[in-house]
Chimera marker file (.cmm) of the C-alpha trace (Angstrom):
<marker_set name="trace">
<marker id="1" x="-24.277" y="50.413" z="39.969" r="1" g="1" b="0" radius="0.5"/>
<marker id="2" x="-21.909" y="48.509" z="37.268" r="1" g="1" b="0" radius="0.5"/>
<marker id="3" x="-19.045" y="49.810" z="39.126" r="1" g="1" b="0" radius="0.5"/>
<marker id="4" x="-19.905" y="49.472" z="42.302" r="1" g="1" b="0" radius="0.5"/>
<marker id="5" x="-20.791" y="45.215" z="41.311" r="1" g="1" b="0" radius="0.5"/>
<marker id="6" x="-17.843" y="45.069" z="39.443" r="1" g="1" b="0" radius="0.5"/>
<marker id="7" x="-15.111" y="46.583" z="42.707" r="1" g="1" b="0" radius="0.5"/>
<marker id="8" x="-17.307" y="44.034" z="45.331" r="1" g="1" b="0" radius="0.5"/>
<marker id="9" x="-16.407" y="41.261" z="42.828" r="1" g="1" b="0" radius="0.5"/>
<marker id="10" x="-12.599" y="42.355" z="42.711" r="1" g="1" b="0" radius="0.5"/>
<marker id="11" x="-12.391" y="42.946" z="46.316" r="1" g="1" b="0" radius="0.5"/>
<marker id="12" x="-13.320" y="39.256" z="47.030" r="1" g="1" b="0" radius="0.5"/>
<marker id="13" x="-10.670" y="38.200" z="43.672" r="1" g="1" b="0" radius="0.5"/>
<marker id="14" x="-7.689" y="40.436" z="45.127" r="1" g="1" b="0" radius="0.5"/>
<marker id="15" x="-6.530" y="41.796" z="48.406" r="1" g="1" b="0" radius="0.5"/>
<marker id="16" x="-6.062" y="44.915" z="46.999" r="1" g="1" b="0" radius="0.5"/>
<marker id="17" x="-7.952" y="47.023" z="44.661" r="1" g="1" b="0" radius="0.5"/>
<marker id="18" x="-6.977" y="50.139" z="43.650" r="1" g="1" b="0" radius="0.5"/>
<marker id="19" x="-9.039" y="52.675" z="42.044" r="1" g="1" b="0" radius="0.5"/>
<marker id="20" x="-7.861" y="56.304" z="40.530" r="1" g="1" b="0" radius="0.5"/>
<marker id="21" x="-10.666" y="58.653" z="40.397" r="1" g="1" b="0" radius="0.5"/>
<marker id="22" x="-11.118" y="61.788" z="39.193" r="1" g="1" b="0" radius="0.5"/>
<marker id="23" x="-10.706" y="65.390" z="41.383" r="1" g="1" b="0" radius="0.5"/>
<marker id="24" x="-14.736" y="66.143" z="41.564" r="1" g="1" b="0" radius="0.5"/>
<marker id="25" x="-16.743" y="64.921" z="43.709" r="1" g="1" b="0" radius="0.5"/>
<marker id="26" x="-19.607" y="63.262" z="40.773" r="1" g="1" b="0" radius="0.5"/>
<marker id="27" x="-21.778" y="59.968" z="41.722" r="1" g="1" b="0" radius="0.5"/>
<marker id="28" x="-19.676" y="57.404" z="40.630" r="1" g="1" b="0" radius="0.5"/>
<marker id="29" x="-16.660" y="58.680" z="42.612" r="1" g="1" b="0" radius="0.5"/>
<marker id="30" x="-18.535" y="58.882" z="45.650" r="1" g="1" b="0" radius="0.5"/>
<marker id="31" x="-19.725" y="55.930" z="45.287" r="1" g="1" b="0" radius="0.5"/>
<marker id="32" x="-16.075" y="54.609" z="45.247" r="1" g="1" b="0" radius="0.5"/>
<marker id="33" x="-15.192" y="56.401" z="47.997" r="1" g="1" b="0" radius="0.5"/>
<marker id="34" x="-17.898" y="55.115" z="49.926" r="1" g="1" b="0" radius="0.5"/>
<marker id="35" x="-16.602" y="51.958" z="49.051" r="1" g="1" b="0" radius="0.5"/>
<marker id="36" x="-12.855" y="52.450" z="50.019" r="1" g="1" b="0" radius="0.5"/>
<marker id="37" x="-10.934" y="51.208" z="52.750" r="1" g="1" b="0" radius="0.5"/>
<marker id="38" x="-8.124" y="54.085" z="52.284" r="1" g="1" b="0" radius="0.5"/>
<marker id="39" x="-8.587" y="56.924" z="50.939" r="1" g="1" b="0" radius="0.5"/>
<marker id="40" x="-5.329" y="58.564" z="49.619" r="1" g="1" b="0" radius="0.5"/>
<marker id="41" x="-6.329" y="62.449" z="48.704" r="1" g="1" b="0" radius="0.5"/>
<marker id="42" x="-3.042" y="63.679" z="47.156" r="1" g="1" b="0" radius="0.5"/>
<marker id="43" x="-2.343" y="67.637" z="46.817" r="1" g="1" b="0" radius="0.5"/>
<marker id="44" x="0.325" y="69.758" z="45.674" r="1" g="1" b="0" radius="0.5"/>
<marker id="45" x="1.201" y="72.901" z="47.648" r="1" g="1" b="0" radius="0.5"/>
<marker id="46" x="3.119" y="74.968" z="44.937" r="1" g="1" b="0" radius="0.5"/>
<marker id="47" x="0.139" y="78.017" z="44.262" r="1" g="1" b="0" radius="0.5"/>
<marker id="48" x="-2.357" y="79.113" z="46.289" r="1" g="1" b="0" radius="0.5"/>
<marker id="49" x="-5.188" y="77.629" z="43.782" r="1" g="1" b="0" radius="0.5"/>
<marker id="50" x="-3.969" y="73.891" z="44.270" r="1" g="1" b="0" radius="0.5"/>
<marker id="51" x="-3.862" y="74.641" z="48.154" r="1" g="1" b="0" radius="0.5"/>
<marker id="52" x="-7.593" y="76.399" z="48.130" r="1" g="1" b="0" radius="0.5"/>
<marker id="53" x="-8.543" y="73.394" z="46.048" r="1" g="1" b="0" radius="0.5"/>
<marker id="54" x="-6.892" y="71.007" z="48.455" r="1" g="1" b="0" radius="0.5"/>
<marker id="55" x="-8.735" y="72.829" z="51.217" r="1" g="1" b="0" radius="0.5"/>
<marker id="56" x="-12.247" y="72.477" z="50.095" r="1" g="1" b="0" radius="0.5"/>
<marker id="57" x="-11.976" y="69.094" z="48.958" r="1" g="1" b="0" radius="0.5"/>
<marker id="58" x="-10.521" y="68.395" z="52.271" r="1" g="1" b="0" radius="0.5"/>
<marker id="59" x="-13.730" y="69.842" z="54.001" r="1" g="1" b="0" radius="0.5"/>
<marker id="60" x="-16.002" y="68.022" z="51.831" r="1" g="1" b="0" radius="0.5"/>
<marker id="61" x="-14.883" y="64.673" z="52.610" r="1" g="1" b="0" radius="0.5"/>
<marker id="62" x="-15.534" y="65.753" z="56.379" r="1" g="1" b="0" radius="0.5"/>
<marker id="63" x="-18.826" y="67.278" z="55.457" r="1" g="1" b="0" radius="0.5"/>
<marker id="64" x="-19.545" y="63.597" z="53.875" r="1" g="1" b="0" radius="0.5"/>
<marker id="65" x="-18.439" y="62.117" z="57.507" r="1" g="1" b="0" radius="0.5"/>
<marker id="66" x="-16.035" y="60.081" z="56.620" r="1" g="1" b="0" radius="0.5"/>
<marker id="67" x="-14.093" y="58.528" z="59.182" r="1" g="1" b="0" radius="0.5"/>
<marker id="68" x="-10.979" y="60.771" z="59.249" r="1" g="1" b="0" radius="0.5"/>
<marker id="69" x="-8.891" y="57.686" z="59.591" r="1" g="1" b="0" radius="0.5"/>
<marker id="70" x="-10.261" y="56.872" z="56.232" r="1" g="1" b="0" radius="0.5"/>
<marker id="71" x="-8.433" y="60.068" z="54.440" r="1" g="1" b="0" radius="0.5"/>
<marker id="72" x="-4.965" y="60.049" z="54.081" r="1" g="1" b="0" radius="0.5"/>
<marker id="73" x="-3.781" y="62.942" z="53.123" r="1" g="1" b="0" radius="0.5"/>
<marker id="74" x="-0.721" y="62.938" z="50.770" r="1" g="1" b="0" radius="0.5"/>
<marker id="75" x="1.749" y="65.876" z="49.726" r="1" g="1" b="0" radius="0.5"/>
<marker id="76" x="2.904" y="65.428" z="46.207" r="1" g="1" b="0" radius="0.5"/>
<marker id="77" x="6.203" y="66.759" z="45.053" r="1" g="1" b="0" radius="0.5"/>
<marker id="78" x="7.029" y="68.317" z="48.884" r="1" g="1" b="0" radius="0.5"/>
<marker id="79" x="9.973" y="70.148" z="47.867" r="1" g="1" b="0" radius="0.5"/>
<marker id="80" x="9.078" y="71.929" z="44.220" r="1" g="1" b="0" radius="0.5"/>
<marker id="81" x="9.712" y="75.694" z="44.880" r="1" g="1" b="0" radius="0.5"/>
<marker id="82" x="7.541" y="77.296" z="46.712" r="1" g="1" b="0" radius="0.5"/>
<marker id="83" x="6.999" y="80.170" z="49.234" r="1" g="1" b="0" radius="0.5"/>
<marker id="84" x="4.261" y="78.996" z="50.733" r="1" g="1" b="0" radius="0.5"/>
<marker id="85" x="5.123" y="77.315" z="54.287" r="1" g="1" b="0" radius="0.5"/>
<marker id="86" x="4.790" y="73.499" z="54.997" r="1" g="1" b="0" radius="0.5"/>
<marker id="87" x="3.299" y="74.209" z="58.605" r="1" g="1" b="0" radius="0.5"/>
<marker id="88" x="0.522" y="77.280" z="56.718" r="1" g="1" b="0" radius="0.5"/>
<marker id="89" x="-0.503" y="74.604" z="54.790" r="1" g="1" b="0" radius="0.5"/>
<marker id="90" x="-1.363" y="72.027" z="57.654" r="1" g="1" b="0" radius="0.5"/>
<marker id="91" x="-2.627" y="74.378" z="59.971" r="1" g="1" b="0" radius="0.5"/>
<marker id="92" x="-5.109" y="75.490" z="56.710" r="1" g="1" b="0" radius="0.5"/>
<marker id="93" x="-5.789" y="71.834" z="56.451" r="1" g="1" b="0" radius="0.5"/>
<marker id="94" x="-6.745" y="70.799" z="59.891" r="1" g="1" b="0" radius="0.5"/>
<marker id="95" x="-3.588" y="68.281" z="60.440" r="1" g="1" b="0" radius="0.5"/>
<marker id="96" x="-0.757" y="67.133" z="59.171" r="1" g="1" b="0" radius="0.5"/>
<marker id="97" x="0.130" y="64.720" z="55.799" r="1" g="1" b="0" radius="0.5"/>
<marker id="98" x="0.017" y="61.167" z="56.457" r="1" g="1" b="0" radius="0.5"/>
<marker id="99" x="2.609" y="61.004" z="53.542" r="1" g="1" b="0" radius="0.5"/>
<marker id="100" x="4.919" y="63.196" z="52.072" r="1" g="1" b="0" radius="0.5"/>
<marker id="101" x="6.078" y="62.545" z="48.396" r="1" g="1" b="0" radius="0.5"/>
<marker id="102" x="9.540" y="63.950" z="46.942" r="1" g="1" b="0" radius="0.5"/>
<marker id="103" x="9.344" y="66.792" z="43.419" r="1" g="1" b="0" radius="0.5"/>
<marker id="104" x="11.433" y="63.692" z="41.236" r="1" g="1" b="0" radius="0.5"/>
<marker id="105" x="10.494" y="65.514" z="38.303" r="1" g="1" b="0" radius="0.5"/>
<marker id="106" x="13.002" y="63.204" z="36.135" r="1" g="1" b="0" radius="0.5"/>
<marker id="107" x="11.987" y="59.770" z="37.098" r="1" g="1" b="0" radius="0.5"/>
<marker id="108" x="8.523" y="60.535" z="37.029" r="1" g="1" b="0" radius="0.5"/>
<marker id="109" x="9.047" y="61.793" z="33.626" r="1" g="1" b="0" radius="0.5"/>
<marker id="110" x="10.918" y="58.939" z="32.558" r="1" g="1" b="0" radius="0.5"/>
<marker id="111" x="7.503" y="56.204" z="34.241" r="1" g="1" b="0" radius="0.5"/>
<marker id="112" x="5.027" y="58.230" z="32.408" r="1" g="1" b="0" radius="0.5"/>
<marker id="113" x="6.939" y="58.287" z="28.590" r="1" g="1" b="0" radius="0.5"/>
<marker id="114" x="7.750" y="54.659" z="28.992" r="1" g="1" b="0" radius="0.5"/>
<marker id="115" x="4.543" y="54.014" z="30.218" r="1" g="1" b="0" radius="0.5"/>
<marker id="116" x="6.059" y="51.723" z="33.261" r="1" g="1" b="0" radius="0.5"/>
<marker id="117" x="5.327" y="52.647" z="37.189" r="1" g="1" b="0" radius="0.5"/>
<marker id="118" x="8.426" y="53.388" z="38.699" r="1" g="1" b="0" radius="0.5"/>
<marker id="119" x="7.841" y="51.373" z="41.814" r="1" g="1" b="0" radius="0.5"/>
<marker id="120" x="7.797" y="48.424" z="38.606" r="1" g="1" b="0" radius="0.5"/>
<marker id="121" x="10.639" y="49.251" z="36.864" r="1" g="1" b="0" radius="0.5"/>
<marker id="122" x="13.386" y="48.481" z="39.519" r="1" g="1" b="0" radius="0.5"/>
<marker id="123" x="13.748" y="52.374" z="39.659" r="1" g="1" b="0" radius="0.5"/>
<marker id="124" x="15.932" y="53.714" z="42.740" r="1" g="1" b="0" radius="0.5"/>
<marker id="125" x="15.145" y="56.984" z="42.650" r="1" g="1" b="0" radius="0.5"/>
<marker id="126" x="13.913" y="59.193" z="45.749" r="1" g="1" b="0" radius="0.5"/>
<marker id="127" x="10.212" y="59.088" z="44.458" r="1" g="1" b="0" radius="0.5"/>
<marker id="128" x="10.249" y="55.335" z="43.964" r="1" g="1" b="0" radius="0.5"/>
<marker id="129" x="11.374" y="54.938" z="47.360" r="1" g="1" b="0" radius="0.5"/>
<marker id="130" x="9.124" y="56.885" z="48.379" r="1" g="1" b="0" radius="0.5"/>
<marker id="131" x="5.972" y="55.283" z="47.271" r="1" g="1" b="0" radius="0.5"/>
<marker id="132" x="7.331" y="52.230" z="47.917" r="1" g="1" b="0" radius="0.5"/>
<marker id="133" x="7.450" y="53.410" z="51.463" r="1" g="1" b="0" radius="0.5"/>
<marker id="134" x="3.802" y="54.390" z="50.924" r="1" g="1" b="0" radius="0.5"/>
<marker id="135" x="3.100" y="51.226" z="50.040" r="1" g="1" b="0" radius="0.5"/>
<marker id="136" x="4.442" y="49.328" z="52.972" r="1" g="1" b="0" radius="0.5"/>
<marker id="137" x="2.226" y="51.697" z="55.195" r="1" g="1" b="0" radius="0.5"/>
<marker id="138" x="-0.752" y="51.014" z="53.693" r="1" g="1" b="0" radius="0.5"/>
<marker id="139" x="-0.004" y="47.189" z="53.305" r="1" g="1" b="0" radius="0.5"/>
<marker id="140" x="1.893" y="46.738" z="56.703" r="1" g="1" b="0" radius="0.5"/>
<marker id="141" x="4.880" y="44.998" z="54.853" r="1" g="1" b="0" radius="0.5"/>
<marker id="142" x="8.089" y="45.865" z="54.620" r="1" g="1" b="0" radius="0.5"/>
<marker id="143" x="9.974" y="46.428" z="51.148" r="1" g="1" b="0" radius="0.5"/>
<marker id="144" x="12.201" y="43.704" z="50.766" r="1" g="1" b="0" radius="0.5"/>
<marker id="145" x="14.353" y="43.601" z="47.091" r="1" g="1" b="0" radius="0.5"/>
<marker id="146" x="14.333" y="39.434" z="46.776" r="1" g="1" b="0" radius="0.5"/>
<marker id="147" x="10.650" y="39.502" z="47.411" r="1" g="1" b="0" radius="0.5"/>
<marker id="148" x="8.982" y="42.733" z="47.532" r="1" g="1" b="0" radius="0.5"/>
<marker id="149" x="7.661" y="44.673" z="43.974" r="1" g="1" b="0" radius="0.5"/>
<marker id="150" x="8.918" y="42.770" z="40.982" r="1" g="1" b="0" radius="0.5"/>
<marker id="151" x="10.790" y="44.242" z="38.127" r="1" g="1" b="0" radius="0.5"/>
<marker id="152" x="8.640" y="44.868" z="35.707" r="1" g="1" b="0" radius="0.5"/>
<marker id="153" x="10.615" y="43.170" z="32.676" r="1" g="1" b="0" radius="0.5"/>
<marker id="154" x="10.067" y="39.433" z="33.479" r="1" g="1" b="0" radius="0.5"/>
<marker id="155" x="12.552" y="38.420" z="31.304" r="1" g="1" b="0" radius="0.5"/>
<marker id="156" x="16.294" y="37.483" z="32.025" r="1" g="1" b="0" radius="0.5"/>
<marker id="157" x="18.858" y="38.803" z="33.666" r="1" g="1" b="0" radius="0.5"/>
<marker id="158" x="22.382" y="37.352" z="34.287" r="1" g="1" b="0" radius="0.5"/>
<marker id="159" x="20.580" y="34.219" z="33.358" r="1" g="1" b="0" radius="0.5"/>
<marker id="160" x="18.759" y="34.298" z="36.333" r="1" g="1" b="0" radius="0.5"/>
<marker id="161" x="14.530" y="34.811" z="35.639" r="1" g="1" b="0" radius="0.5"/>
<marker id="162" x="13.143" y="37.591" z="37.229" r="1" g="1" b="0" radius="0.5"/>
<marker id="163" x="10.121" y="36.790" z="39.452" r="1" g="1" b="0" radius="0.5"/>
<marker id="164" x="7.275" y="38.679" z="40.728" r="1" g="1" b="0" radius="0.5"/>
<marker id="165" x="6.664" y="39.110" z="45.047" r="1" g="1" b="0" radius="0.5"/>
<marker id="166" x="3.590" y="39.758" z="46.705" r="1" g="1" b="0" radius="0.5"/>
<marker id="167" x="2.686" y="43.049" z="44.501" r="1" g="1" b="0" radius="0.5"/>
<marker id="168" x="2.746" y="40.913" z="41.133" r="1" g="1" b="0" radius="0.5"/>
<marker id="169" x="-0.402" y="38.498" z="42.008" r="1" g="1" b="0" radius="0.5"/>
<marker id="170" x="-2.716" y="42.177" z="42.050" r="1" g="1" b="0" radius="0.5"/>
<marker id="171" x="-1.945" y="42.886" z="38.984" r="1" g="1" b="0" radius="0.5"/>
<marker id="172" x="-1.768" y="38.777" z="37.431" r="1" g="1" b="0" radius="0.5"/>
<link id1="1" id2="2" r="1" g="1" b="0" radius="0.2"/>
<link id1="2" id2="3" r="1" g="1" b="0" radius="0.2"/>
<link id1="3" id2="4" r="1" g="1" b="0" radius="0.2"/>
<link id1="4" id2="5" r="1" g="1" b="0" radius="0.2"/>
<link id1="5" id2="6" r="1" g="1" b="0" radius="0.2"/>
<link id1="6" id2="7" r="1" g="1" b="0" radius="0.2"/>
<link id1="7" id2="8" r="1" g="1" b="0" radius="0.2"/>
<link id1="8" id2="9" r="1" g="1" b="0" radius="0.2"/>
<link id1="9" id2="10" r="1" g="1" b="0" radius="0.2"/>
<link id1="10" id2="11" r="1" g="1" b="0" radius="0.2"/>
<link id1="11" id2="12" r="1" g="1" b="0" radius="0.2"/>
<link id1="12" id2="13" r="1" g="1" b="0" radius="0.2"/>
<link id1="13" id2="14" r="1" g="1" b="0" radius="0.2"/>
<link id1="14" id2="15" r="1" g="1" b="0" radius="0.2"/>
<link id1="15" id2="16" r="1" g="1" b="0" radius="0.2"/>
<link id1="16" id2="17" r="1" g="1" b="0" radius="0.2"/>
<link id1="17" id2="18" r="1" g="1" b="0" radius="0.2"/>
<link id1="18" id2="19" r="1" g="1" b="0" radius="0.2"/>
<link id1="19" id2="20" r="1" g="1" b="0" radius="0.2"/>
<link id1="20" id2="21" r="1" g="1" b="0" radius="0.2"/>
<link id1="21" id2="22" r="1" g="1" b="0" radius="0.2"/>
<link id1="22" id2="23" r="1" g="1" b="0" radius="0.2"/>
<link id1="23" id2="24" r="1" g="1" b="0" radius="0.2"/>
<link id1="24" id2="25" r="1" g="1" b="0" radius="0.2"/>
<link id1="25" id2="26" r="1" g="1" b="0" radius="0.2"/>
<link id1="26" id2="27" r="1" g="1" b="0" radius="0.2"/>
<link id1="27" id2="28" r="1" g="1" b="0" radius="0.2"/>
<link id1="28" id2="29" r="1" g="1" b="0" radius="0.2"/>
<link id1="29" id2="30" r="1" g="1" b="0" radius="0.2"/>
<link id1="30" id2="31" r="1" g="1" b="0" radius="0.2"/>
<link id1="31" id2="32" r="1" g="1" b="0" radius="0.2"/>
<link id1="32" id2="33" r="1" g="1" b="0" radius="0.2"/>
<link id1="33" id2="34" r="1" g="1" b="0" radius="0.2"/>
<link id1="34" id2="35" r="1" g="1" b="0" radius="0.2"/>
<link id1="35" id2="36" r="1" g="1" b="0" radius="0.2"/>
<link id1="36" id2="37" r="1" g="1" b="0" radius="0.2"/>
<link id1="37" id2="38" r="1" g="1" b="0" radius="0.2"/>
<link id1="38" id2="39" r="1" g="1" b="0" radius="0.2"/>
<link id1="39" id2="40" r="1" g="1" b="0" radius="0.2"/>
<link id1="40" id2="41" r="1" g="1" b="0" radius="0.2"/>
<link id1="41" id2="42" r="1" g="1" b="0" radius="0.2"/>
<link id1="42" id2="43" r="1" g="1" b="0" radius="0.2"/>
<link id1="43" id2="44" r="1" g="1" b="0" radius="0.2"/>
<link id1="44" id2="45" r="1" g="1" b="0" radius="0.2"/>
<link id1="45" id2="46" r="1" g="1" b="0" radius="0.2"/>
<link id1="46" id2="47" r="1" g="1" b="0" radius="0.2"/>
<link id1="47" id2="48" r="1" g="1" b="0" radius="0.2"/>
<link id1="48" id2="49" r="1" g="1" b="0" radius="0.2"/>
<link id1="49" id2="50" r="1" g="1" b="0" radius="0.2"/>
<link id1="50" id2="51" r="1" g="1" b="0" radius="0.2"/>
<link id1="51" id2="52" r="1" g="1" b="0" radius="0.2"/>
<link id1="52" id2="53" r="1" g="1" b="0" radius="0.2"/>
<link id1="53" id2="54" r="1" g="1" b="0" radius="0.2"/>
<link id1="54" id2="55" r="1" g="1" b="0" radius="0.2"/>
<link id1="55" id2="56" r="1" g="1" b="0" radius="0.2"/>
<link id1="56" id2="57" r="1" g="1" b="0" radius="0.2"/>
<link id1="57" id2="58" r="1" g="1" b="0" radius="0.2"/>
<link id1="58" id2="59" r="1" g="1" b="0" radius="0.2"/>
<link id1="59" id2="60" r="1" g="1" b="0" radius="0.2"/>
<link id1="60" id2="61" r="1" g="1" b="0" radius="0.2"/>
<link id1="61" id2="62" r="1" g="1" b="0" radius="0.2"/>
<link id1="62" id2="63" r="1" g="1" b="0" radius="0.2"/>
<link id1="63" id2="64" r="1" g="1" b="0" radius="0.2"/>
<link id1="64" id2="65" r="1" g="1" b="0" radius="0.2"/>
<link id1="65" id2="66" r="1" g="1" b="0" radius="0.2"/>
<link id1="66" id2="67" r="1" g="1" b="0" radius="0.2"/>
<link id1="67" id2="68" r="1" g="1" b="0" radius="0.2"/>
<link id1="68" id2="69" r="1" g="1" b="0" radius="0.2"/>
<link id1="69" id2="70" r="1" g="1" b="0" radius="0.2"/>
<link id1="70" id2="71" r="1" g="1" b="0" radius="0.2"/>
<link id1="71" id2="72" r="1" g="1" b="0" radius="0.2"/>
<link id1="72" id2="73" r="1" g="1" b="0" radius="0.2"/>
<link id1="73" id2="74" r="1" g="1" b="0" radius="0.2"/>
<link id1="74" id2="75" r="1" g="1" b="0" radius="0.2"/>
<link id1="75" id2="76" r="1" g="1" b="0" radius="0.2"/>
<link id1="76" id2="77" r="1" g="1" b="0" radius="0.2"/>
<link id1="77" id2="78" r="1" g="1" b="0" radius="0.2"/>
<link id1="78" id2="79" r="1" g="1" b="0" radius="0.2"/>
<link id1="79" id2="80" r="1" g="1" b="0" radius="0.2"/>
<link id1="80" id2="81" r="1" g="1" b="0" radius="0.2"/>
<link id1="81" id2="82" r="1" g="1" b="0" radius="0.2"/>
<link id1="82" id2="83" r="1" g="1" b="0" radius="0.2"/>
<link id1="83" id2="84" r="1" g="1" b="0" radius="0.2"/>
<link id1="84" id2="85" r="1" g="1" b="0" radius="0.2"/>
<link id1="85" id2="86" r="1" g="1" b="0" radius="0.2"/>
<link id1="86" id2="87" r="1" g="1" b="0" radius="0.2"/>
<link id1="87" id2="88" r="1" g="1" b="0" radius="0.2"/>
<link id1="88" id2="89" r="1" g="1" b="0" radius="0.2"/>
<link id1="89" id2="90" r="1" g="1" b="0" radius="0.2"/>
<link id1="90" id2="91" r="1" g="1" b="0" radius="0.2"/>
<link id1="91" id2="92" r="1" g="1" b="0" radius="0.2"/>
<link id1="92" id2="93" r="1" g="1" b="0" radius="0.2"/>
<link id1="93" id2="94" r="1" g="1" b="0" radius="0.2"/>
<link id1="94" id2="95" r="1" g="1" b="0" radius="0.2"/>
<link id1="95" id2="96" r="1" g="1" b="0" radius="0.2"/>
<link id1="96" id2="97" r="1" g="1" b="0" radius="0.2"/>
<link id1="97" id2="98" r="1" g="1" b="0" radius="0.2"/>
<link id1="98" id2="99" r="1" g="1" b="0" radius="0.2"/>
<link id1="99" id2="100" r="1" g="1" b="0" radius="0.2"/>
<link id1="100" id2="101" r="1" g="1" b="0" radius="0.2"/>
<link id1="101" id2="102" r="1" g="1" b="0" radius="0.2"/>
<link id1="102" id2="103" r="1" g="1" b="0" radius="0.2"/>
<link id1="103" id2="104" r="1" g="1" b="0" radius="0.2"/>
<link id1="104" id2="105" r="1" g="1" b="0" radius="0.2"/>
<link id1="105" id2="106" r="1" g="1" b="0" radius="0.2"/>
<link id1="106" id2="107" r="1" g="1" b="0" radius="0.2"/>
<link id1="107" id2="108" r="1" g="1" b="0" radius="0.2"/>
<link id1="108" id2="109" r="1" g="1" b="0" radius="0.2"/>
<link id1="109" id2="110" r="1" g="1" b="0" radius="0.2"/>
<link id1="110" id2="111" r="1" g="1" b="0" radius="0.2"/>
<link id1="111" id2="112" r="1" g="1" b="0" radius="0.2"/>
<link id1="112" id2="113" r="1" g="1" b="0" radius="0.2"/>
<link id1="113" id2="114" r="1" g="1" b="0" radius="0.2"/>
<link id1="114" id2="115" r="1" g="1" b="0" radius="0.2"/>
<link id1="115" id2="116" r="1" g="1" b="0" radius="0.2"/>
<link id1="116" id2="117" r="1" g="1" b="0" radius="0.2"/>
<link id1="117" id2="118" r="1" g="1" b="0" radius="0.2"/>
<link id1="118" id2="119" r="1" g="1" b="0" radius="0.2"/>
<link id1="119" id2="120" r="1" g="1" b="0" radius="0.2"/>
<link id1="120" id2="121" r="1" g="1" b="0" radius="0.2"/>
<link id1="121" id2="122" r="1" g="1" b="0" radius="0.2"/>
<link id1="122" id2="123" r="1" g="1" b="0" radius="0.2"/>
<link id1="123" id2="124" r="1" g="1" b="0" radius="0.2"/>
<link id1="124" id2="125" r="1" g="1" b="0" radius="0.2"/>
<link id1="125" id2="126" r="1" g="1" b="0" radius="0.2"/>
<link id1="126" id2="127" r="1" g="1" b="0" radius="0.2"/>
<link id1="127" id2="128" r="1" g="1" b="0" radius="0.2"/>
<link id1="128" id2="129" r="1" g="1" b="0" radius="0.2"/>
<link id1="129" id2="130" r="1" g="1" b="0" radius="0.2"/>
<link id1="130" id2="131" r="1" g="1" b="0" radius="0.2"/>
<link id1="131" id2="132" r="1" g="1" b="0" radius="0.2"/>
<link id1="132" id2="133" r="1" g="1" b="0" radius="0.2"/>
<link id1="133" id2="134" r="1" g="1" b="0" radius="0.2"/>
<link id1="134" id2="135" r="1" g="1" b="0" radius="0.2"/>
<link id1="135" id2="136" r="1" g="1" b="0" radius="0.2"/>
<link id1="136" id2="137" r="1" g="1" b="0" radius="0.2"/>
<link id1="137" id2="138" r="1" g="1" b="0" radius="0.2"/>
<link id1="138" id2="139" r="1" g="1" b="0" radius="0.2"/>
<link id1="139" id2="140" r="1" g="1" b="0" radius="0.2"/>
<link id1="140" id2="141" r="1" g="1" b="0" radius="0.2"/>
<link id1="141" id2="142" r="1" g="1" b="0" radius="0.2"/>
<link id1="142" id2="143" r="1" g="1" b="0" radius="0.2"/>
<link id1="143" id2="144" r="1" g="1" b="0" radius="0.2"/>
<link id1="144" id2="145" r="1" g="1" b="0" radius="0.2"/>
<link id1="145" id2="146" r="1" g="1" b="0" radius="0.2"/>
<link id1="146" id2="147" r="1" g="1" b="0" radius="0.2"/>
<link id1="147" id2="148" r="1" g="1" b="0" radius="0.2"/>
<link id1="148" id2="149" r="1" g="1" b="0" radius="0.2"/>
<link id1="149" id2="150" r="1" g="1" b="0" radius="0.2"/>
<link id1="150" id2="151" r="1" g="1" b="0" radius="0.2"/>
<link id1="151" id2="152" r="1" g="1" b="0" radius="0.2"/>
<link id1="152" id2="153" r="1" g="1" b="0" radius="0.2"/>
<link id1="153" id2="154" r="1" g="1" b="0" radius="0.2"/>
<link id1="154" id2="155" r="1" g="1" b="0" radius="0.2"/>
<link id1="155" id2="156" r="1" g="1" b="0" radius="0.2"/>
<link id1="156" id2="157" r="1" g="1" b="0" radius="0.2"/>
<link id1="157" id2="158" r="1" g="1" b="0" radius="0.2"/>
<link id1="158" id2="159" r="1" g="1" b="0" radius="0.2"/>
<link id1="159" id2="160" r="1" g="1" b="0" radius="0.2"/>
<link id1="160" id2="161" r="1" g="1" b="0" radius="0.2"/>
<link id1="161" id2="162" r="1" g="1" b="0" radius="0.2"/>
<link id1="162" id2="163" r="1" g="1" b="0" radius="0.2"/>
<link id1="163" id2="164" r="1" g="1" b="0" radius="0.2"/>
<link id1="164" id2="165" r="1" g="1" b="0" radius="0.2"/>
<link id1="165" id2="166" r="1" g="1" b="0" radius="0.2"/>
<link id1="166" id2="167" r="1" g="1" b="0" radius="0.2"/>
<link id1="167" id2="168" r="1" g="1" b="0" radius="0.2"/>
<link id1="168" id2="169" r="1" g="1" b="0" radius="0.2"/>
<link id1="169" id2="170" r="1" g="1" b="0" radius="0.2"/>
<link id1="170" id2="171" r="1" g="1" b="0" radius="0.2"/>
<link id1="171" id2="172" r="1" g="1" b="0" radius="0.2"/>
</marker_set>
């Protein structure tokens, strides 16, 4: 119930709110879910574990009755080797990924020992252009460098100050 007060209060603070749950299905995540515009359910198809487990939480969500134009379903690092075919996968599924995110093993190596989100830290790698991509579907607005995501280091640079766009005032 804490949760759930504390996301209506955000939602009326911010335009967006995002919230990254765990993979089970418990009270308080449904209760987030429940409360979700947009529901991104990201999978991996590299063994056939991660797929059954992409499968079955894919039929609970319908089970629940969510609107299916709720779920958006999102293929995490598409092209890590794998024999398992693309089109098995969304047949298994029921449809077809709303998104599909590039295996960028490096950069997303390099975000999570820094500790800065790639799509922050004026990365131009595949992935980072990727979610950023992502992110203009979901937000229906365009990436644009002089005022889309700010680099995360606010500081200088060629003695010009680096400023946040639209993306900075969620997180302010």
């Amino acid at each position: 119930d804490d949760c759930r007060r504390l996301i209506e209060k955000l939602r009326l603070l911010y335009d967006y709110v995002i919230i990254d749950t765990t993979s089970m299905f418990s009270v308080l995540n449904l209760a987030m879910l429940d409360l979700s515009t947009i529901v991104t359910f990201l999978g991996v198809v590299d063994f056939i574990p991660t797929i059954k487990n992409m499968k079955i939480g894919n039929d609970t969500l319908r089970t629940l009755n969510y609107d299916t134009n709720k779920i958006r379903l999102v293929l995490n690092r598409s092209d890590a080797k794998t024999r398992i075919s693309m089109e098995d996968v969304e047949q298994l599924l029921g449809g077809g990924f709303y998104h599909i995110l590039p295996n960028d093993f490096k950069a997303a190596s390099e975000s999570i020992v820094t500790g800065v989100p790639l799509v922050l830290g004026g990365s131009e790698s595949v992935l980072a252009k990727e979610i950023r991509k992502l992110i203009s579907r979901y937000t229906n607005r365009a990436y644009d460098e002089d005022d889309g995501l700010p680099v995360f280091d606010h500081g200088e640079e060629n003695g010009r100050r680096k400023s946040g766009g639209w993306f900075s005032k969620i997180f302010s």
